[in-house]
C-alpha positions in Angstrom: 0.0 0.0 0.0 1.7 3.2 -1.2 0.9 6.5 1.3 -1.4 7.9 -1.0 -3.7 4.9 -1.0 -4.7 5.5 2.3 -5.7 9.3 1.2 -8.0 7.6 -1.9 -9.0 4.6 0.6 -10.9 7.9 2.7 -12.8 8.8 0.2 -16.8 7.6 -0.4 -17.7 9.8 -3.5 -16.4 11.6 -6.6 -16.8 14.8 -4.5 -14.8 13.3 -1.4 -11.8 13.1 -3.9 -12.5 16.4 -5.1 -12.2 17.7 -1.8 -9.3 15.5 -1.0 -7.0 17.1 -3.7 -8.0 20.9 -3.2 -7.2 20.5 0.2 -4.0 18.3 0.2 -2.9 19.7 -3.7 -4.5 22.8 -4.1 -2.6 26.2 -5.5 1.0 25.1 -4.5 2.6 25.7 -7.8 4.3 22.5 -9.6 4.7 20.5 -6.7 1.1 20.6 -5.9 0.0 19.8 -9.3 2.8 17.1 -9.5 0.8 15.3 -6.3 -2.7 15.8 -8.4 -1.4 14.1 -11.2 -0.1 11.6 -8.8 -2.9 10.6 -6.3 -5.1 10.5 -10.1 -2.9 8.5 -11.5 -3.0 5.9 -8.9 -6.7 6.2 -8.6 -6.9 5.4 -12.2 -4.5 2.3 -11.9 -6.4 1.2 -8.7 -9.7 1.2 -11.0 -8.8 -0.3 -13.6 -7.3 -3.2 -11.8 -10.5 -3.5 -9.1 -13.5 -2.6 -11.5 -15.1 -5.9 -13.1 -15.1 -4.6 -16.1 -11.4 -3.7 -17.1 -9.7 -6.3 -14.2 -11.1 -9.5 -16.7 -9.5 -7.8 -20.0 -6.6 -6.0 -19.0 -3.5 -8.2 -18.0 -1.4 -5.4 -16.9 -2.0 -2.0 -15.2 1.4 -0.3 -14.6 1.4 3.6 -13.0 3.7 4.6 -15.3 5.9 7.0 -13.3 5.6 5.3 -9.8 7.5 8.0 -7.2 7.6 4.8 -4.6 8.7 1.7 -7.1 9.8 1.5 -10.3 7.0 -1.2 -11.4 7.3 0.2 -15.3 9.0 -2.2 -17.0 12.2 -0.4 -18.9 11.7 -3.0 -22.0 7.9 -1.8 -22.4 8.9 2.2 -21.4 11.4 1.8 -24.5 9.1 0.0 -27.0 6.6 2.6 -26.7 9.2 5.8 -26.7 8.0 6.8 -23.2 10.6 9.2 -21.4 12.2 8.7 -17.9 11.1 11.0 -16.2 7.4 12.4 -15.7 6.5 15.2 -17.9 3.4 15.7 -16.3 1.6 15.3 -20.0 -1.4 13.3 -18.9 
């Protein structure tokens, strides 16, 4: 369980995660939207992999730019021409 899991984990609604992010990401420059396009990301990876739907057809669900682990497999990072580092493009 990465620390931001815990953050996503408290949230019951759309609107909770809303008001999650304003309050722990809100106007603080790069850094703050750096941790929004972070606690998404893994919100998004944590969906895909728990929803019915996507969990039965999708084999692999990788958060691309992991700050905790590098789960991204370099071999799959160059086939696709992804950079190292985040660019915060999403």
């Amino acid at each position: 369980m990465y620390p931001l899991d815990r953050n996503i984990a408290s949230c019951r609604s759309w609107e909770d995660f809303e008001q999650l992010v304003a309050n722990e990401y809100g106007d603080k420059g790069s850094s703050g939207n750096k941790g929004k396009g972070d606690i998404f990301e893994r919100l998004t990876q944590l969906f895909l992999k728990t929803s019915p739907i996507y969990a039965s057809k999708l084999k692999h669900v990788w958060w691309c730019n992991n700050p905790y682990t590098n789960e991204f497999p370099s071999d799959v990072r160059r086939k696709l021409n992804l950079p190292d580092d985040d660019e915060g493009i999403d």
